[in-house]
C-alpha positions as CSV (number, residue, x, y, z in Angstrom):
1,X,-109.0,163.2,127.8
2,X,-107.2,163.0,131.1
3,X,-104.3,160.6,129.7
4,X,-103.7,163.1,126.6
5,X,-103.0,166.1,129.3
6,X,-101.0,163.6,131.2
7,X,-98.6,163.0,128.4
8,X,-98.2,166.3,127.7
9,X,-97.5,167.2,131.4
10,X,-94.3,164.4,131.4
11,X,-93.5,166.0,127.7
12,X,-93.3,168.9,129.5
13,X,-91.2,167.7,132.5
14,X,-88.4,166.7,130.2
15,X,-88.0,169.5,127.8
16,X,-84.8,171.1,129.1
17,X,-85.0,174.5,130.9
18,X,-84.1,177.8,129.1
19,X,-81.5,178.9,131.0
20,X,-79.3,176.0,130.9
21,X,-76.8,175.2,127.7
22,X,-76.7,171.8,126.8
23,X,-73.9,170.8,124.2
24,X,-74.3,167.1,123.8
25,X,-72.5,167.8,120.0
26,X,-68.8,168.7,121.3
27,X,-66.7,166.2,121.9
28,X,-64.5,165.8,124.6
29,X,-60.7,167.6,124.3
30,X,-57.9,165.7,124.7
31,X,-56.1,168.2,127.4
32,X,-52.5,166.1,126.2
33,X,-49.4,165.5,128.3
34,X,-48.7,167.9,131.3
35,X,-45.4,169.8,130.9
36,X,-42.5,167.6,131.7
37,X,-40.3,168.6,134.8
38,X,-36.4,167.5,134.5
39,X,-34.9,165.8,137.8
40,X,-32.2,167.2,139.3
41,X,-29.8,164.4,138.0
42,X,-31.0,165.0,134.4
43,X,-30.0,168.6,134.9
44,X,-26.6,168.1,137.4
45,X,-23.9,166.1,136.1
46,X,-22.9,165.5,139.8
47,X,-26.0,164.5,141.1
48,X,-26.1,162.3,138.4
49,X,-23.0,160.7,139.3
50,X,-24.1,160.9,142.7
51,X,-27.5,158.7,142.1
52,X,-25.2,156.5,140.5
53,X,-22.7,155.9,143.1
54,X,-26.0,155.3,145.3
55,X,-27.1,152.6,143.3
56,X,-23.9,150.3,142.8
57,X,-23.3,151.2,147.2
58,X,-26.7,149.9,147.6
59,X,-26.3,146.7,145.4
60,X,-22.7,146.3,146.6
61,X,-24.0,146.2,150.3
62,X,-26.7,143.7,149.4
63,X,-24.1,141.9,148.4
64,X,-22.6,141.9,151.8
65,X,-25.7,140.7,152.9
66,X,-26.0,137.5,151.7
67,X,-22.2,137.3,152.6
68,X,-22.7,137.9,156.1
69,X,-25.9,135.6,156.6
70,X,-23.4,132.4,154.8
71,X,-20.6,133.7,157.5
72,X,-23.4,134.1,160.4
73,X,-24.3,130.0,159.6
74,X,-21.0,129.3,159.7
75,X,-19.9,131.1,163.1
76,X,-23.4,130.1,164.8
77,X,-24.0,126.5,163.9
78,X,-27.1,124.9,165.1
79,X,-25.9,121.7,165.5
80,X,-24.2,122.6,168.3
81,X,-27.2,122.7,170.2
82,X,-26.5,125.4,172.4
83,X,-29.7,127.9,173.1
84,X,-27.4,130.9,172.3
85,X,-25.9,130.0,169.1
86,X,-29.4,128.8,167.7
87,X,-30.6,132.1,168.5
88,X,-27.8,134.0,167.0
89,X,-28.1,131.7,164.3
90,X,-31.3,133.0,163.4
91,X,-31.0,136.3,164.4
92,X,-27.7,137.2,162.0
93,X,-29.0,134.8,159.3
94,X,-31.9,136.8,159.1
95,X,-30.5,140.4,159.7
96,X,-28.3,139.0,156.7
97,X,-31.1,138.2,154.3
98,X,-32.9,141.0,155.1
99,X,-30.7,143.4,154.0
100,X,-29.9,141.8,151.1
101,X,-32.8,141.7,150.1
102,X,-33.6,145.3,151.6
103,X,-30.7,146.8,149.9
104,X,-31.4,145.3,146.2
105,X,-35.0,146.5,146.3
106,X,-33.8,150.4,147.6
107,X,-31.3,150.4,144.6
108,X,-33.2,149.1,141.9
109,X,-36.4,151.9,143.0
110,X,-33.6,154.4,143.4
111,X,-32.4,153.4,140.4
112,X,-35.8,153.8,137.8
113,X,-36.3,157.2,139.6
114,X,-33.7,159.1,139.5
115,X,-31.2,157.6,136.6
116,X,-33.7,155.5,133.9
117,X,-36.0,157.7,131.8
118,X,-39.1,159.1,133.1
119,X,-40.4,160.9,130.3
120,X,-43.6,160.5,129.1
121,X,-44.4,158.1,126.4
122,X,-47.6,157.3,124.2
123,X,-47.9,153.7,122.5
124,X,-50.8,153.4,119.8
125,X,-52.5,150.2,119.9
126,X,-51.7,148.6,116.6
127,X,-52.7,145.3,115.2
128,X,-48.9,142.7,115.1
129,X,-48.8,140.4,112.5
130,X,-45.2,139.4,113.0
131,X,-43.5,140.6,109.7
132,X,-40.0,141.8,109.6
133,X,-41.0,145.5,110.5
134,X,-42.6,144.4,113.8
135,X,-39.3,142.4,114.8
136,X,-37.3,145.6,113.7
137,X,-39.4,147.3,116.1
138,X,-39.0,145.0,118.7
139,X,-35.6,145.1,118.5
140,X,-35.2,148.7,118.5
141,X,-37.6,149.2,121.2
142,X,-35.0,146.9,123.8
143,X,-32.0,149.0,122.0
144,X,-34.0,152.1,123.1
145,X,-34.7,150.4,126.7
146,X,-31.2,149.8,127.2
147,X,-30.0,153.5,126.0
148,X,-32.7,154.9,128.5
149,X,-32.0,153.1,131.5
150,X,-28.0,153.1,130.9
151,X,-27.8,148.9,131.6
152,X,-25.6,148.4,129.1
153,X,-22.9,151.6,129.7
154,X,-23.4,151.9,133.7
155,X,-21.2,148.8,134.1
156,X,-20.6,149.7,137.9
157,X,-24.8,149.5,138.3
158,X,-25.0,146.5,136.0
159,X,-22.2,144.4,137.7
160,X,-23.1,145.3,140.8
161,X,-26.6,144.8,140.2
162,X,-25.5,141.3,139.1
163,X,-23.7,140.6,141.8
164,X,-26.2,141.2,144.1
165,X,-28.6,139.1,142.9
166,X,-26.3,135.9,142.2
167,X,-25.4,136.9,146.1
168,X,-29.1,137.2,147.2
169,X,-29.7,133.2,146.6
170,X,-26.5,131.5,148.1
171,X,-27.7,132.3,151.8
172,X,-31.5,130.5,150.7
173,X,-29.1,127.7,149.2
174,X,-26.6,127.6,152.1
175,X,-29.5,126.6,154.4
176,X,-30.2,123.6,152.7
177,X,-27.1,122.2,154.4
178,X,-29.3,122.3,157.8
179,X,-30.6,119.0,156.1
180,X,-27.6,117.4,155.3
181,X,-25.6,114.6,157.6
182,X,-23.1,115.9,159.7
183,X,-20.7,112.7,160.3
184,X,-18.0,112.8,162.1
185,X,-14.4,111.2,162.2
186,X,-14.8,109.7,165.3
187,X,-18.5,109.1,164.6
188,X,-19.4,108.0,161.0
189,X,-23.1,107.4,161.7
190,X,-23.6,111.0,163.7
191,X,-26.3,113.1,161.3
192,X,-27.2,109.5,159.7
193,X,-31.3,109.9,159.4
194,X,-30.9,106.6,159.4
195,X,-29.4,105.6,162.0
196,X,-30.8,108.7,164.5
197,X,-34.6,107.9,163.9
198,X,-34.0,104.3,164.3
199,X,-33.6,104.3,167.9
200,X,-35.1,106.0,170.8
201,X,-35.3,106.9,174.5
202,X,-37.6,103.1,174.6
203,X,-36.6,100.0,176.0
204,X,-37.7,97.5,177.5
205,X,-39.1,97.7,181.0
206,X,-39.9,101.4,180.9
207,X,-42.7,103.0,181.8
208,X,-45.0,105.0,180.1
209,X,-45.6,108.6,181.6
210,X,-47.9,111.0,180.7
211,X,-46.6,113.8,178.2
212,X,-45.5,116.9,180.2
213,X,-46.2,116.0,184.3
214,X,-44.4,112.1,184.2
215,X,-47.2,110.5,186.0
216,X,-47.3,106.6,185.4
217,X,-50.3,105.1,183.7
218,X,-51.6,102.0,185.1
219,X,-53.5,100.4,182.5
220,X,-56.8,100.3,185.1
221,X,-57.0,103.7,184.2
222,X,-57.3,103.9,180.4
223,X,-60.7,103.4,179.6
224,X,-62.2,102.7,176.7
225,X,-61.9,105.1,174.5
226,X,-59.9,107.2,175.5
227,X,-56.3,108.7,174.7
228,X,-53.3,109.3,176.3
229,X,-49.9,111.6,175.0
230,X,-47.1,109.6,176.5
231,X,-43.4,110.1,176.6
232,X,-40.6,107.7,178.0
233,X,-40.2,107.9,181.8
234,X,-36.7,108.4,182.0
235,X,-36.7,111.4,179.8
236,X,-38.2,114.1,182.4
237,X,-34.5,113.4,183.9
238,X,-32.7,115.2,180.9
239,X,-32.6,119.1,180.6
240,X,-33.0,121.3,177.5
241,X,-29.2,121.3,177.2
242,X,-29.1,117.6,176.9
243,X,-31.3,117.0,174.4
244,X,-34.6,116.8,175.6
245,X,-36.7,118.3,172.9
246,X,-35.0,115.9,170.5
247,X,-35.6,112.9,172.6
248,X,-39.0,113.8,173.0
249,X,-39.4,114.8,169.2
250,X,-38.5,111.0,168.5
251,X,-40.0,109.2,171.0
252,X,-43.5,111.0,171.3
253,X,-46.6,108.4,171.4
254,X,-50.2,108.2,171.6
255,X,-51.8,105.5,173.5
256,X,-55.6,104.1,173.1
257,X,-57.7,101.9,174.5
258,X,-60.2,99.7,172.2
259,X,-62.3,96.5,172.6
260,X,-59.8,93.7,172.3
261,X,-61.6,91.9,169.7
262,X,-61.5,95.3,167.2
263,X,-58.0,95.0,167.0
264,X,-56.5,93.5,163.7
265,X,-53.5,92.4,164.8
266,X,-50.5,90.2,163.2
267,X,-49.3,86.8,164.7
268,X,-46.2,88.3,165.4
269,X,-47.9,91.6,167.0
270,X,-50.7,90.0,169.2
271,X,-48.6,90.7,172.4
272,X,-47.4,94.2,171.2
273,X,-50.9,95.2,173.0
274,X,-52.4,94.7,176.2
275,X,-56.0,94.2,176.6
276,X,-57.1,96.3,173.9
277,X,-54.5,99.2,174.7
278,X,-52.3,100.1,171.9
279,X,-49.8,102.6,171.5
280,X,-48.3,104.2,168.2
281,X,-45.3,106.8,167.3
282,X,-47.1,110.3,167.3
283,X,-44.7,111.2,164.4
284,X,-46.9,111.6,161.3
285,X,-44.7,109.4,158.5
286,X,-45.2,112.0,156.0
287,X,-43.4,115.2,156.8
288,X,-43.4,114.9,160.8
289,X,-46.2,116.6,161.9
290,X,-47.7,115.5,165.2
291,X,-50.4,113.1,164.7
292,X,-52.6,114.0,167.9
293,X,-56.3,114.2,167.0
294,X,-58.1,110.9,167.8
295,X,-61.6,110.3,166.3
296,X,-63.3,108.1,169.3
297,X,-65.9,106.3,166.9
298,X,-64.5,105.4,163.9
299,X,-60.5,104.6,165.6
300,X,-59.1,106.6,163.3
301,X,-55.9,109.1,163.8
302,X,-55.7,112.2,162.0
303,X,-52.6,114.2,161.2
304,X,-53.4,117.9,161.3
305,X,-50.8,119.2,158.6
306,X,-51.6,117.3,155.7
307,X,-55.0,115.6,156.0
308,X,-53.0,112.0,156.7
309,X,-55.4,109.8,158.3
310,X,-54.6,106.1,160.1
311,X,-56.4,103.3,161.1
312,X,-55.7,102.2,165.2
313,X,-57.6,99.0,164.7
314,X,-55.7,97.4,161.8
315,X,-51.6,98.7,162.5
316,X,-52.0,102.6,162.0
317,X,-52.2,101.6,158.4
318,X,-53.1,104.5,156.0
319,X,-56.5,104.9,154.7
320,X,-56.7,108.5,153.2
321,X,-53.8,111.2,152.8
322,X,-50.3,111.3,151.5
323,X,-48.4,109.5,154.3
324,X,-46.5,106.4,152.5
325,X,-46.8,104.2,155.6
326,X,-48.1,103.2,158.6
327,X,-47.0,104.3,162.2
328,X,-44.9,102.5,163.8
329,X,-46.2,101.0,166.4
330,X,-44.7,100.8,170.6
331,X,-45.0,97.0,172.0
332,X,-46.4,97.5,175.5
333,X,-47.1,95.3,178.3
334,X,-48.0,95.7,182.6
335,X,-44.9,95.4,185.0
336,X,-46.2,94.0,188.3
337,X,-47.7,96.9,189.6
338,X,-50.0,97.4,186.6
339,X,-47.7,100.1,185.4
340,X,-48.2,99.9,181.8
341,X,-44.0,99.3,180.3
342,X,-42.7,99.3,177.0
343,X,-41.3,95.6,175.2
344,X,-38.5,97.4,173.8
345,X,-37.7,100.2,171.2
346,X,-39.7,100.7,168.0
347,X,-38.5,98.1,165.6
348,X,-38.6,100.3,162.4
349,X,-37.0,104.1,162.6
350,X,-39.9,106.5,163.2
351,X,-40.7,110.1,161.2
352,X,-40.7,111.0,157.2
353,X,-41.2,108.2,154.5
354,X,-38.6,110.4,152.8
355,X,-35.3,109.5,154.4
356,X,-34.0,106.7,152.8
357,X,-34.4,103.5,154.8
358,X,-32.3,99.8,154.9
């Protein structure tokens, strides 16, 4: 008895009140387009005109963009190696491509807004099997794209418009010449990859420092295990103006300490080592990157960038990664003091796989 008048309590509970009008049987009304409201330029002649002239300026000075950032790598060239026209160099280049690319994206927006057609239109989705009416249609609809946005009889806006974006990719492409050799006349090997990655600030009898203060290592003092960043003694004697960072960016190296009898060495490597210490180019030979991080219990040398990893016991040979080869490695030895001193220069060029190589 008690569960009858409990269903009739919730039937009760969900009948709808009186006073409220429920009309679940009327659809929905479409309330259409709202009205459409004409821009001044579809309603001025001259402000039409005016838009336009705004559009090829806009394009026309993106144009002198890309101009000015080819010029700016012209008048500031980096391989002068003067701090000042580096920085300009970079500076105009970029002031250059960025308004370019500023300008082109300002006319085209200007451009759809105020001069292409903004009235409102409705597409029905329809099934397209292909037949000859639906390529009609296609073809009519990019006849009626080009009569709305005025492409193909606003030559001004079109060629300009052109123009800006052939213009827009020369600077991007100009850059590229960054990479290139620069020989000289006097000097057919200067800018040779070749030739300037195959010898270094090493030779033999120098001591290595430790990378910034210049402090000599005596090879007492590396223990097992441990790693040193090391960097040509000589080289804390040049300035910034006289090419220090590129010395440095060549002849960086990291120096280890093992047990002797972990090392797999070469017959014609065993003295390149001194009593288990062993010291390899810190230039990672797949793109560059510094190869700094040293895992202590498996001797293995990790480049950062790209996952490249080398093995310290067996020649810096590679083991995982996308380097093509090993780094090269510094032959070291003790001058009478204990000082550890190099052999001589690295006898293979250090850095990328990808310069070519004789």
């Amino acid at each position: 008895m008690a569960h009858d008048d409990d269903s009739q309590a919730l039937d009760r509970a969900y009948q709808p009140s009186p006073g409220l009008g429920v009309a679940v049987s009327d659809p929905v009304q479409n309330p259409g387009l709202p009205p459409h409201r004409e821009r001044m330029t579809d309603k001025d002649p001259r402000a039409e005109k005016a838009a336009v002239r705004t559009v090829y300026t806009l394009f026309y000075l993106s144009l002198a963009g890309s101009i000015w950032a080819v010029a700016a790598y012209m008048l500031f060239p980096i391989e002068s190696g003067a701090l000042i026209d580096i920085r300009q160099n970079n500076l105009f280049i970029g002031l250059g491509i960025a308004l370019a690319l500023l300008a082109l994206g300002i006319g085209a927006i200007h451009w759809s807004k105020a001069l292409m057609s903004d009235k409102e239109h409705v597409e029905l989705r329809h099934p397209t099997r292909g037949k000859d009416s639906t390529r009609e249609a296609a073809i009519k609809a990019f006849a009626d794209a080009n009569e709305e946005s005025g492409f193909g009889r606003r030559t001004m806006i079109r060629n300009s418009l052109f123009a800006a974006i052939v213009a827009s990719i020369i600077p991007g492409v100009t850059l590229f010449r960054g990479l290139a050799p620069h020989s000289t006349p006097d000097d057919p090997t200067k800018g040779d990859p070749v030739a300037l990655l195959k010898h270094t600030m090493w030779d033999e009898g120098m001591r290595l420092v430790r990378d910034p203060d210049g402090t000599p290592i005596r090879a007492a003092d590396v223990t097992l295990g441990s790693a040193f960043h090391v960097i040509p003694e000589d080289l804390a004697e040049l300035g910034h103006d006289e090419g220090y960072l590129e010395e440095k960016a060549k002849a960086i190296v990291l120096m280890m300490r093992l047990r002797p009898e972990q090392l797999i060495e070469a017959e014609d490597r065993k003295d390149w080592s001194y009593d288990g210490i062993v010291a390899y180019s810190k230039v990672c030979t797949h793109v560059g990157c510094p190869v700094a991080l040293y895992e202590q219990q498996t001797h293995h040398l990790l480049c950062p960038c790209h996952q490249s990893q080398f093995d310290v016991t067996d020649h810096a040979k590679v083991i995982f990664g996308p380097a093509a080869r090993p780094l090269p490695q510094l032959p070291i030895t003790v001058d009478d003091e204990g000082y550890l001193i190099a052999r001589s220069d690295f006898t293979e060029p250090v850095g990328p796989s990808f310069w070519e190589r004789h």
